[in-house]
TORKE-66867 format. One record per residue: residue in one letter; chain; x, y, z of N, C-alpha, C, CB in turn. Coordinates in steps of 0.05 Angstrom, whole numbers, plus 5000, padded with zeros to 4 digits. Glycine has a CB too. Example, Ala and Ser with C-alpha at 12.3 -4.5 7.8 and 13.67 -1.06 7.14 Angstrom:
2
r resn:A | chain:A | n_c1:5264 | n_c2:4886 | n_c3:5156 | ca_c1:5246 | ca_c2:4910 | ca_c3:5156 | c_c1:5264 | c_c2:4934 | c_c3:5156 | cb_c1:5226 | cb_c2:4911 | cb_c3:5181
r resn:S | chain:A | n_c1:5257 | n_c2:4955 | n_c3:5142 | ca_c1:5273 | ca_c2:4979 | ca_c3:5143 | c_c1:5258 | c_c2:5001 | c_c3:5157 | cb_c1:5282 | cb_c2:4988 | cb_c3:5114
***
This chain:
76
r resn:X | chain:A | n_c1:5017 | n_c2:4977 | n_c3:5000 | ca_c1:5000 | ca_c2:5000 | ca_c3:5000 | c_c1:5018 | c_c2:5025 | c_c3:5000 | cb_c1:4981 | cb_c2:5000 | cb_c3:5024
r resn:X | chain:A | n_c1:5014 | n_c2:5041 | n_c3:4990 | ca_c1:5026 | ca_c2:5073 | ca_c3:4972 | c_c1:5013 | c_c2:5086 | c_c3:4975 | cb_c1:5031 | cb_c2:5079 | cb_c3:4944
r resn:X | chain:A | n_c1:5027 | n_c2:5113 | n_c3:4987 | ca_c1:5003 | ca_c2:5135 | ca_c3:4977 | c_c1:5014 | c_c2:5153 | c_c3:4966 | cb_c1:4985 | cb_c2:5148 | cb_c3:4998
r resn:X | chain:A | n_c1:5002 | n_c2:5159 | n_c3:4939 | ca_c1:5003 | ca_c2:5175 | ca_c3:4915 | c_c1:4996 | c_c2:5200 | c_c3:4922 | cb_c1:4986 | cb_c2:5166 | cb_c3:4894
r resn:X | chain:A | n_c1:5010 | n_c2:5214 | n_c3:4912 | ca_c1:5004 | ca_c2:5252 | ca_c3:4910 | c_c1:4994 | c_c2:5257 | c_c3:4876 | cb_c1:5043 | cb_c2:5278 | cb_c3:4916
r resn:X | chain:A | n_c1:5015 | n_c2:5242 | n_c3:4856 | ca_c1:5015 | ca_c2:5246 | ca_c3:4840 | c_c1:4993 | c_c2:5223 | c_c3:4822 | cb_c1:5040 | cb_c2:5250 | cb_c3:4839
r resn:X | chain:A | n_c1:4977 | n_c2:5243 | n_c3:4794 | ca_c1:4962 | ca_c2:5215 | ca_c3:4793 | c_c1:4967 | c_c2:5206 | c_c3:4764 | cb_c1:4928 | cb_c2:5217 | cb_c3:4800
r resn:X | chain:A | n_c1:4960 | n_c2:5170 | n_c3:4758 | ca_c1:4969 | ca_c2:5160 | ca_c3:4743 | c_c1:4951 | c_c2:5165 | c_c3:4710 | cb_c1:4973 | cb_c2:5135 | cb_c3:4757
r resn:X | chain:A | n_c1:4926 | n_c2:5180 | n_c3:4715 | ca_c1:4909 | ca_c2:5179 | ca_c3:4694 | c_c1:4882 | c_c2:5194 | c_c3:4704 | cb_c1:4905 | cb_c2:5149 | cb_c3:4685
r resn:X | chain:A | n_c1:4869 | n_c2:5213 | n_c3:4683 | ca_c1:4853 | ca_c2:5233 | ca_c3:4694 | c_c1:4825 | c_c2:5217 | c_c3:4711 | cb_c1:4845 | cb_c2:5253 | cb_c3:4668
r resn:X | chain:A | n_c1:4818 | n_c2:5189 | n_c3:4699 | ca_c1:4793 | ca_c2:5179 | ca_c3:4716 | c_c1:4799 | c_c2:5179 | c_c3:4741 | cb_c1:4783 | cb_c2:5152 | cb_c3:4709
r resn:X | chain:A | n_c1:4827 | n_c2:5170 | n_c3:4748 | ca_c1:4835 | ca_c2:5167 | ca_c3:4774 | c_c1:4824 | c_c2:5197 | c_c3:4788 | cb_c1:4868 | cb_c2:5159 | cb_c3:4775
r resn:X | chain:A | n_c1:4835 | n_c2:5215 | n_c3:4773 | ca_c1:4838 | ca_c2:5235 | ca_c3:4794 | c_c1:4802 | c_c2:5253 | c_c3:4793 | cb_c1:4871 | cb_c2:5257 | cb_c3:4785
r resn:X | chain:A | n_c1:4792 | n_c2:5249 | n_c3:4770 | ca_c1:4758 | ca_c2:5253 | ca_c3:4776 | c_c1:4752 | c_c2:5242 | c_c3:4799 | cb_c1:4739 | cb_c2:5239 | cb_c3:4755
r resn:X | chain:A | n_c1:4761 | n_c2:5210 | n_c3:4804 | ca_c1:4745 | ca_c2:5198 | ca_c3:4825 | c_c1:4757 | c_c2:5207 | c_c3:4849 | cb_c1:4743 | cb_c2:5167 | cb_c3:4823
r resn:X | chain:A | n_c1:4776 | n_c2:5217 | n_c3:4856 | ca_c1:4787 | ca_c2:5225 | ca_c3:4878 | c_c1:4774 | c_c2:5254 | c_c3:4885 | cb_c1:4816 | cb_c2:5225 | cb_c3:4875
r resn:X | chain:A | n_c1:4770 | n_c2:5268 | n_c3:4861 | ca_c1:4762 | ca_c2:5294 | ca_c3:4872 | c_c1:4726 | c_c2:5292 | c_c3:4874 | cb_c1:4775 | cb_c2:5321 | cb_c3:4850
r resn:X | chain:A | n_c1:4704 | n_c2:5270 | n_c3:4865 | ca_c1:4688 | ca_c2:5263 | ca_c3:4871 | c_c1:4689 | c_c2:5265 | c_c3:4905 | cb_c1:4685 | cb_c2:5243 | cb_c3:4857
r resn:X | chain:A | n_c1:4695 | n_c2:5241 | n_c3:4910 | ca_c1:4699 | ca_c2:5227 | ca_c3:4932 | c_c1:4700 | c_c2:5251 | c_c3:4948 | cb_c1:4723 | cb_c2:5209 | cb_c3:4931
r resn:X | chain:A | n_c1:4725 | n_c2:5269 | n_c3:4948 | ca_c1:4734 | ca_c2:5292 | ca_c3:4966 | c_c1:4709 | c_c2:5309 | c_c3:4969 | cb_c1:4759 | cb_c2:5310 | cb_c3:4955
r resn:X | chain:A | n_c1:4695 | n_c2:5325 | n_c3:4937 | ca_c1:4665 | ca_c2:5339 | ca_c3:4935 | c_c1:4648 | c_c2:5325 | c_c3:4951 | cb_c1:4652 | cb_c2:5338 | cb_c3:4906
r resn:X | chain:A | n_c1:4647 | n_c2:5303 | n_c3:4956 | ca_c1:4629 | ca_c2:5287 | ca_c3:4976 | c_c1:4631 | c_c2:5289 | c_c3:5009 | cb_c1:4635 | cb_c2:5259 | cb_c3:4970
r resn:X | chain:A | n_c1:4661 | n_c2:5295 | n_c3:5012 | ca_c1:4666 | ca_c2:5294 | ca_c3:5040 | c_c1:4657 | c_c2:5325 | c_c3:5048 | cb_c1:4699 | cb_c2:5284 | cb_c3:5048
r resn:X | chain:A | n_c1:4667 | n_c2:5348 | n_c3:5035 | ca_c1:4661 | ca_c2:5365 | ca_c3:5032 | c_c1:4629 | c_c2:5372 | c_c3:5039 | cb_c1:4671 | cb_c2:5365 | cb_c3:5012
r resn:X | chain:A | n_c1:4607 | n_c2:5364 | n_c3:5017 | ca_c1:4581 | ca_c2:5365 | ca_c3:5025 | c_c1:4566 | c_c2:5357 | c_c3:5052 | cb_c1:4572 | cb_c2:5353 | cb_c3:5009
r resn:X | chain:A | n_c1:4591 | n_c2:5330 | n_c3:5051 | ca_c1:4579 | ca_c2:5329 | ca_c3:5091 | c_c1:4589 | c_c2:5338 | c_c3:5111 | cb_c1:4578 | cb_c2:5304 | cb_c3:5106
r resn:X | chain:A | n_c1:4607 | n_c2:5359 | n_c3:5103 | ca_c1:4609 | ca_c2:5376 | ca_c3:5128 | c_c1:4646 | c_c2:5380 | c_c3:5127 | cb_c1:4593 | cb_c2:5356 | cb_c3:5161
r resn:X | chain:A | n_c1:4657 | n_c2:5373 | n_c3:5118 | ca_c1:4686 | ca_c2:5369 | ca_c3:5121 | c_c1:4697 | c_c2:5403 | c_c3:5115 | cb_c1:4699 | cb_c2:5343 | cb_c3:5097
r resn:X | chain:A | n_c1:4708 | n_c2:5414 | n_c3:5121 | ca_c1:4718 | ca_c2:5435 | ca_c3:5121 | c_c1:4747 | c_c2:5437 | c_c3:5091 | cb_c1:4727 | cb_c2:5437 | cb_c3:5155
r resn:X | chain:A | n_c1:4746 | n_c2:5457 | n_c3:5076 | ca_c1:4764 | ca_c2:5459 | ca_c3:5059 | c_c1:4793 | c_c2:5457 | c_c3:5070 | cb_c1:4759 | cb_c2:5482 | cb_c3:5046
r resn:X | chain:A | n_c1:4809 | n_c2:5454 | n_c3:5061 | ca_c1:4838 | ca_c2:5451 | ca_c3:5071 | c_c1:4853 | c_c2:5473 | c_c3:5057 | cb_c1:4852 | cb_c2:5422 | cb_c3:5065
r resn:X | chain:A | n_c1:4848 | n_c2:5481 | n_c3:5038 | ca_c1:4857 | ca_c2:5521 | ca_c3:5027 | c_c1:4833 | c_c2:5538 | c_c3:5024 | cb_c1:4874 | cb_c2:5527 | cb_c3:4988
r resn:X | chain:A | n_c1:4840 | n_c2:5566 | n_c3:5026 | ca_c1:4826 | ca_c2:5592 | ca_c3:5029 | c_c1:4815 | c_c2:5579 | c_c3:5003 | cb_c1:4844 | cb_c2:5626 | cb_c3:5031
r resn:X | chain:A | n_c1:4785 | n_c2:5589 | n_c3:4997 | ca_c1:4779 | ca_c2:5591 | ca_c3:4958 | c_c1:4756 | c_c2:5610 | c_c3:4969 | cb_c1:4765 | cb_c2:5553 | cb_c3:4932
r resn:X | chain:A | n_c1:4746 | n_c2:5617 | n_c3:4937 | ca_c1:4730 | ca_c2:5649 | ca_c3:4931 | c_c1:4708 | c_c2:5616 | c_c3:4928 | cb_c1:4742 | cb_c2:5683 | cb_c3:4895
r resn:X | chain:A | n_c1:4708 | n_c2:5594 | n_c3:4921 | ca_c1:4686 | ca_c2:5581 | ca_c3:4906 | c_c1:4661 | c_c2:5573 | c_c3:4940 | cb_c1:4702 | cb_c2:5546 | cb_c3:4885
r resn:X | chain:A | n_c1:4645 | n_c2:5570 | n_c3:4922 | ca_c1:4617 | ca_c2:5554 | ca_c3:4946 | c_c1:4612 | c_c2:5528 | c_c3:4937 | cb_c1:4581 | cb_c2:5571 | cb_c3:4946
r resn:X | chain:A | n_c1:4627 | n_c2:5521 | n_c3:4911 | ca_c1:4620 | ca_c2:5489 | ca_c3:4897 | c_c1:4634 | c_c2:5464 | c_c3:4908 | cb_c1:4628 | cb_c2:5489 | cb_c3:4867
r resn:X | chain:A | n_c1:4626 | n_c2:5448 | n_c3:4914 | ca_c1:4649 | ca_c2:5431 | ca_c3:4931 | c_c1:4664 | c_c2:5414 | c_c3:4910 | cb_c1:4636 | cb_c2:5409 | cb_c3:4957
r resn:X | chain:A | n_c1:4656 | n_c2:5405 | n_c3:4889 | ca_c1:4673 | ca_c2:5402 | ca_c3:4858 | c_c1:4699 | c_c2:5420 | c_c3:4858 | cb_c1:4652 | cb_c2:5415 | cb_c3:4828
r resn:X | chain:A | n_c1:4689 | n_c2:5448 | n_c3:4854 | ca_c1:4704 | ca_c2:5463 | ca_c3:4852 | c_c1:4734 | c_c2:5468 | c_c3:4870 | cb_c1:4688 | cb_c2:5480 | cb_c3:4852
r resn:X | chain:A | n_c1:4727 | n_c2:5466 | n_c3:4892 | ca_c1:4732 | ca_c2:5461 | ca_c3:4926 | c_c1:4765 | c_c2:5446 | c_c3:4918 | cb_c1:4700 | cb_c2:5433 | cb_c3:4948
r resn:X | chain:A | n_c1:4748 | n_c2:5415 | n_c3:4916 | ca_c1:4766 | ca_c2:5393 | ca_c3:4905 | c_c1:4780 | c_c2:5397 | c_c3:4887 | cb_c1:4755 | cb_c2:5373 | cb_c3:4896
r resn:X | chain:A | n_c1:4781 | n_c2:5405 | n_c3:4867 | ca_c1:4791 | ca_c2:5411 | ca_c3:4850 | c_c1:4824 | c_c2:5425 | c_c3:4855 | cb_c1:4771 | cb_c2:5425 | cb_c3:4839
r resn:X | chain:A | n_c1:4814 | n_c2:5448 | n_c3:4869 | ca_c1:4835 | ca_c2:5466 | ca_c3:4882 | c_c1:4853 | c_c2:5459 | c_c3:4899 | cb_c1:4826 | cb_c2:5483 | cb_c3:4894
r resn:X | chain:A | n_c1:4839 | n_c2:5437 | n_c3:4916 | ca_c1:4854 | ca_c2:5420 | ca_c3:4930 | c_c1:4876 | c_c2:5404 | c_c3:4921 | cb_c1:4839 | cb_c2:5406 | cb_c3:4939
r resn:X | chain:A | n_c1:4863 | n_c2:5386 | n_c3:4905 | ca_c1:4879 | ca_c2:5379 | ca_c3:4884 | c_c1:4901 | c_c2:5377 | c_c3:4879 | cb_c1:4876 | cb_c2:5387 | cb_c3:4871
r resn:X | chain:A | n_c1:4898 | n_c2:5407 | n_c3:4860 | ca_c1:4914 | ca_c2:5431 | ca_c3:4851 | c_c1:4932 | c_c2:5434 | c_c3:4861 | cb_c1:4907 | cb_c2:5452 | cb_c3:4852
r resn:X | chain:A | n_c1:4932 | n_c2:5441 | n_c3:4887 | ca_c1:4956 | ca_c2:5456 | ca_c3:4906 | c_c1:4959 | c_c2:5422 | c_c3:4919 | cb_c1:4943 | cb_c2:5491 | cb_c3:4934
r resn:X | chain:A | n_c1:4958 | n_c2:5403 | n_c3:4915 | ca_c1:4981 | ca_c2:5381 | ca_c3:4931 | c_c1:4966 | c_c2:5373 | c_c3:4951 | cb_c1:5011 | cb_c2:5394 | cb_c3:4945
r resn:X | chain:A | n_c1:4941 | n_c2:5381 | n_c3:4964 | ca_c1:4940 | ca_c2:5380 | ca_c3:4986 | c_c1:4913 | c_c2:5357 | c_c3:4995 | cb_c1:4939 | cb_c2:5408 | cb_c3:4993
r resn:X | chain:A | n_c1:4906 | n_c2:5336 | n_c3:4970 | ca_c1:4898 | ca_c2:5320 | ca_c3:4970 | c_c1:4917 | c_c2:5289 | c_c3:4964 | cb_c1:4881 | cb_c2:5330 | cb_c3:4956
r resn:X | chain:A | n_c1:4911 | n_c2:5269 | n_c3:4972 | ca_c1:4931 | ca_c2:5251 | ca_c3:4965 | c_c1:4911 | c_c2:5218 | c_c3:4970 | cb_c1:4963 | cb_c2:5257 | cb_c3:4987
r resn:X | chain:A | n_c1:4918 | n_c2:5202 | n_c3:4956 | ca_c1:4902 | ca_c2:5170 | ca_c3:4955 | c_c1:4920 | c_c2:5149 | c_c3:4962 | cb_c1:4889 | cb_c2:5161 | cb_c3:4925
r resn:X | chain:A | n_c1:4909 | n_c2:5132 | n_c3:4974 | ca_c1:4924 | ca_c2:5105 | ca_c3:4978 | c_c1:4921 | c_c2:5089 | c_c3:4959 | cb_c1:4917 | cb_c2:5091 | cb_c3:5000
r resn:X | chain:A | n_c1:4940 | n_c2:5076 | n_c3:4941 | ca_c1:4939 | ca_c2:5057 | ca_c3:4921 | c_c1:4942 | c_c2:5020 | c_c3:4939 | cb_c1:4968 | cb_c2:5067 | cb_c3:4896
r resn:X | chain:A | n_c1:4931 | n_c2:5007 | n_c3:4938 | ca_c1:4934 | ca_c2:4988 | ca_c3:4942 | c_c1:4945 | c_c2:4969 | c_c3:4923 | cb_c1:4916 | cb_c2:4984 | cb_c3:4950
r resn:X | chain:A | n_c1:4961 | n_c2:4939 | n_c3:4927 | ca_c1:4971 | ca_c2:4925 | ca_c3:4908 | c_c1:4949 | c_c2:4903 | c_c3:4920 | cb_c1:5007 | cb_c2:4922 | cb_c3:4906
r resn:X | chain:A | n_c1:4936 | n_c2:4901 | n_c3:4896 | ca_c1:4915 | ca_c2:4877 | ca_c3:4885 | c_c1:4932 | c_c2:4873 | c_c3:4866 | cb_c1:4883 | cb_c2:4883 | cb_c3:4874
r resn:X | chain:A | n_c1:4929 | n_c2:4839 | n_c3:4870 | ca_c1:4934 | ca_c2:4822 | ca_c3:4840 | c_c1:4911 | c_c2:4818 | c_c3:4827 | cb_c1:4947 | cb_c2:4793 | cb_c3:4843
r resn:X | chain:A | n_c1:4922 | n_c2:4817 | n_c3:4807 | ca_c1:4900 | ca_c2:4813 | ca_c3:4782 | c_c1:4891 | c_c2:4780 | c_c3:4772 | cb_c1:4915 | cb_c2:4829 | cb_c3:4753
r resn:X | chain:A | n_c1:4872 | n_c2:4772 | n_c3:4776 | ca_c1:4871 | ca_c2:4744 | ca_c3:4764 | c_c1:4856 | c_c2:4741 | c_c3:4745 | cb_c1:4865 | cb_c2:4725 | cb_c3:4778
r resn:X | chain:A | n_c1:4867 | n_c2:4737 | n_c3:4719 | ca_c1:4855 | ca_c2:4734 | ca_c3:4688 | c_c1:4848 | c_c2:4704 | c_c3:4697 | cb_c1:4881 | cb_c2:4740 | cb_c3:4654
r resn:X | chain:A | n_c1:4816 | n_c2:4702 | n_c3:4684 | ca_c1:4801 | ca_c2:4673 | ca_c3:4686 | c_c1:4815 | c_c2:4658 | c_c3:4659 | cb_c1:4760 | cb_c2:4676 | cb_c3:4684
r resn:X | chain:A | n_c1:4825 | n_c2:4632 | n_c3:4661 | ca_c1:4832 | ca_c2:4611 | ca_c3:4647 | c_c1:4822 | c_c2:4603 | c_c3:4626 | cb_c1:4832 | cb_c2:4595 | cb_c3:4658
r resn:X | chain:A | n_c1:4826 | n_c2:4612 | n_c3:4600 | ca_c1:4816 | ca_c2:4601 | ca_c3:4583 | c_c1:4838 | c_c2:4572 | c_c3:4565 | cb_c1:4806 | cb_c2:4626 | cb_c3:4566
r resn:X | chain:A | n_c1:4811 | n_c2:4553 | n_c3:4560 | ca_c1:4827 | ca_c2:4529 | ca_c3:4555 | c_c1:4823 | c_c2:4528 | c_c3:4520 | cb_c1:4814 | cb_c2:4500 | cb_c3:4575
r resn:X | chain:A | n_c1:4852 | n_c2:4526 | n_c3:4507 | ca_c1:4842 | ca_c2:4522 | ca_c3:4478 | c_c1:4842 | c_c2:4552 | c_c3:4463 | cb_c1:4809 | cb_c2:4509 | cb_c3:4479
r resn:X | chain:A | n_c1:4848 | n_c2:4554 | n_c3:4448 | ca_c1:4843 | ca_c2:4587 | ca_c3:4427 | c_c1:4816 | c_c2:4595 | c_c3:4423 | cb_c1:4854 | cb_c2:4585 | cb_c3:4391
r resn:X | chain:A | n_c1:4802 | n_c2:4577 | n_c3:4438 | ca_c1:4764 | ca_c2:4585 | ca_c3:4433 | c_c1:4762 | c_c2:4618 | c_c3:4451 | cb_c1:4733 | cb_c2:4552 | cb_c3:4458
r resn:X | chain:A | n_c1:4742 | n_c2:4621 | n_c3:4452 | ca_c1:4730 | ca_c2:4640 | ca_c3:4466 | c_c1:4706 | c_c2:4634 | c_c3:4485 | cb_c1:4723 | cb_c2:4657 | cb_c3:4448
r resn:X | chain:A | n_c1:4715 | n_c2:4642 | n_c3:4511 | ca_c1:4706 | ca_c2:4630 | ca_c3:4534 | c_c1:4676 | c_c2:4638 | c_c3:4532 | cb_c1:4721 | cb_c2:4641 | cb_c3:4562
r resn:X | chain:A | n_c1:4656 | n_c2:4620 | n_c3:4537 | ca_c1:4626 | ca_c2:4621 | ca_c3:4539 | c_c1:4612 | c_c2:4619 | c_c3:4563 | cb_c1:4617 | cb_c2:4602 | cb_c3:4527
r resn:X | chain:A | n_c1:4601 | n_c2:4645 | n_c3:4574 | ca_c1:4588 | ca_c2:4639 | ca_c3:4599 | c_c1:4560 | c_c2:4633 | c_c3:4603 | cb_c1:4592 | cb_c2:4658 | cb_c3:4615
r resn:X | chain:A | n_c1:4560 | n_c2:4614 | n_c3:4610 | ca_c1:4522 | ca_c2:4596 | ca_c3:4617 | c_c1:4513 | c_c2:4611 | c_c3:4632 | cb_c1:4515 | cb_c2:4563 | cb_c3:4635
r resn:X | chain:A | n_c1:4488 | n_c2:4624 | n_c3:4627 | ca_c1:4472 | ca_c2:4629 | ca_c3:4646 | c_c1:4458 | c_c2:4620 | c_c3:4667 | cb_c1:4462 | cb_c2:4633 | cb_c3:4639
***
């Protein structure tokens, strides 16, 4: 487990500044001065200036087994 400042791809960092806009709405207090009232916005800024950061976890990945060059068929 890591924790990232820096991020690896923009979905990542949408969902982080979601997440933050969320904490925000329930009450969490900004962590820099801003002129905004939007908690998107809020996050954003946060962001911005460094002062947001995520824990990356190491999950392995397990690709399901396919047997044969077919293409795996799932039964309902």
């Amino acid at each position: 487990m890591t924790i990232e400042t820096s991020f690896d791809s923009n979905y990542r960092k949408v969902l982080v500044a979601a997440r933050r806009a969320r904490q925000l709405q329930n009450g969490s207090h900004a962590l820099i001065p801003t002129h905004s009232n939007k908690a998107c916005r809020i996050a954003q800024e946060e962001i911005d200036a460094g002062k947001i950061a995520y824990v990356k976890t190491e999950t392995e990945i397990h690709k399901p087994l396919v047997e044969g060059p077919g293409i795996p068929i799932l039964l309902a």
